[in-house]
C-alpha positions as MATLAB code, in Angstrom:
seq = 'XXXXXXXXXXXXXXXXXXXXXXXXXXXXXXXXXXXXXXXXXXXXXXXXXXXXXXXXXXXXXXXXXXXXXXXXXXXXXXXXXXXXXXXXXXXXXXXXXXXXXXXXXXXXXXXXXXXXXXXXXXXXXXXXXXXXXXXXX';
ca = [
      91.666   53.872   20.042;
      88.023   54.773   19.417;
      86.807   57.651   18.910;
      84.487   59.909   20.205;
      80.709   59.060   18.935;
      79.651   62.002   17.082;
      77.282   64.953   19.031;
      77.586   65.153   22.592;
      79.279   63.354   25.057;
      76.952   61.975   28.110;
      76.976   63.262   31.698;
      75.658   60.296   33.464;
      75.780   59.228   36.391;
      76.207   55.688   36.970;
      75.740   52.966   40.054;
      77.170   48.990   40.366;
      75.376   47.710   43.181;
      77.994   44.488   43.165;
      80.819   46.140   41.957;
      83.069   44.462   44.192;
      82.288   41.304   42.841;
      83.671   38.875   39.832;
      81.213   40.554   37.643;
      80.905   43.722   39.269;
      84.891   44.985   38.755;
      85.240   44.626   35.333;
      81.592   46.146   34.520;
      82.877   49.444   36.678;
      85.992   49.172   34.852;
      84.113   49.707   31.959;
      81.561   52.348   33.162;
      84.528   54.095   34.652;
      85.984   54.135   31.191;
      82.818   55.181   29.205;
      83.102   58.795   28.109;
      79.254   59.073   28.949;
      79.747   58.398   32.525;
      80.811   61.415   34.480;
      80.318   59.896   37.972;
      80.424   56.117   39.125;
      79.544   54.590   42.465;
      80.259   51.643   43.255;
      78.831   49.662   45.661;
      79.021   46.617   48.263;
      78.684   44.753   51.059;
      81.117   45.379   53.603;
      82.055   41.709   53.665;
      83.210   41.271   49.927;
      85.969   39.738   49.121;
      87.471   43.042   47.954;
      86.333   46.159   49.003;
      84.525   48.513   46.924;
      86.544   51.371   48.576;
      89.701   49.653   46.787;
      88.035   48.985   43.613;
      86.924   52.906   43.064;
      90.372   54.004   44.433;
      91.566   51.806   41.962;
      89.170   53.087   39.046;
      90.191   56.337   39.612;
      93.736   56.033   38.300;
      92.326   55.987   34.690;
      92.741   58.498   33.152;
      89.276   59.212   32.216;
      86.784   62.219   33.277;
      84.814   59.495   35.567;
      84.781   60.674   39.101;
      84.734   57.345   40.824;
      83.323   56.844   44.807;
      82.536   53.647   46.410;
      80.367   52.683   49.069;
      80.255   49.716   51.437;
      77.012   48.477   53.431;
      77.143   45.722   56.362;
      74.724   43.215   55.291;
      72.014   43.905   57.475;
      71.919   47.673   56.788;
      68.568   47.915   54.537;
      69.969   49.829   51.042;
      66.918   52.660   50.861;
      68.388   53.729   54.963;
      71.627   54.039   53.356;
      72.225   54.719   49.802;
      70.982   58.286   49.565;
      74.074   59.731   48.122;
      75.091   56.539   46.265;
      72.023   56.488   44.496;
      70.201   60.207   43.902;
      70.617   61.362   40.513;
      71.771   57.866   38.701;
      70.347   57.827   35.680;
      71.694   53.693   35.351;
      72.026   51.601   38.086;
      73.367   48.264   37.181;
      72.650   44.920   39.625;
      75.474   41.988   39.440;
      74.871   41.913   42.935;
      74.399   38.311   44.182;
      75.626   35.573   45.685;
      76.736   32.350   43.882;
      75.447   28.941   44.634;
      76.835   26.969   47.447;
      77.122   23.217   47.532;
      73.666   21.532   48.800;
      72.216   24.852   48.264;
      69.424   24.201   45.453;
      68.302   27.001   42.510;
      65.480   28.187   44.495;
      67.140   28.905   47.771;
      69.295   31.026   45.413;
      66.614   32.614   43.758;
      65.147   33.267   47.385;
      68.321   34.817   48.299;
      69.232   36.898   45.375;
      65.716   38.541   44.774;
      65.674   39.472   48.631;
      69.064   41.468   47.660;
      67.600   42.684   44.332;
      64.275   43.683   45.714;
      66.017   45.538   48.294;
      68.120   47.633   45.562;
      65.261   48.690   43.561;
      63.339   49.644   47.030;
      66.291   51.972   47.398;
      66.497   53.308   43.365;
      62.746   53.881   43.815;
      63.137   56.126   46.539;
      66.098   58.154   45.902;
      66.856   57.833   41.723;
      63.044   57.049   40.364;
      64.085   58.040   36.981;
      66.968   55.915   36.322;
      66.827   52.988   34.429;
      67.725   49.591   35.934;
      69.760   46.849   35.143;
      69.537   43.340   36.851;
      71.926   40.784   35.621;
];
């Protein structure tokens, strides 16, 4: 297996916004496996496909230090009313969330759609985890 990087191990705390998602499980698969990552959250919509209460339950069978939570919204909850304990004290939060493009549906309706959902995120990291770094995918 790998080993350890040399110095100290990270005590991060880590968010997928979209971890429910086909991009979003195997990215908290690998957070959840990072040494550096003492906490995960993961987090989705209450109408994913799979919920992101099964995909931390499941994430917490490894057996790695990672104490995993997730944390479901219903799309028209707004992210900063509801992600306070998701969120405060990330020091990564990492965006797959998204949805894919539909037939008919043309790239800027899914642009439209998809930085509504991202601008609504980063609304919410700005207000409760202002230090953290951001990922959008």
């Amino acid at each position: 297996g790998a080993k350890e990087p040399a110095g100290k191990v990270g005590n991060f705390k880590v968010c997928v916004c979209g971890g429910a998602g086909g991009i979003g499980q195997p990215l908290s698969m690998l957070m959840a496996s990072n040494p550096h990552v003492s906490e995960l959250c993961v987090y989705d919509l209450t109408l994913a496909q799979v919920p992101a209460e099964g995909v931390a339950a499941d994430l917490s069978h490894l057996e790695k230090k990672s104490k995993v939570k997730g944390y479901a919204l219903d799309k028209d909850d707004i992210p900063r009313d509801k992600l306070e304990e998701c969120l405060t004290g990330c020091h990564l939060v990492l965006v797959p969330a998204g949805l894919p493009r539909k037939p008919g549906m043309t790239r800027a309706d899914l642009l439209g759609i998809n930085a509504g959902i991202a601008k609504n995120i980063v609304e919410a990291c700005a207000k409760f985890c202002p230090e953290a770094v951001l990922g959008l995918i």
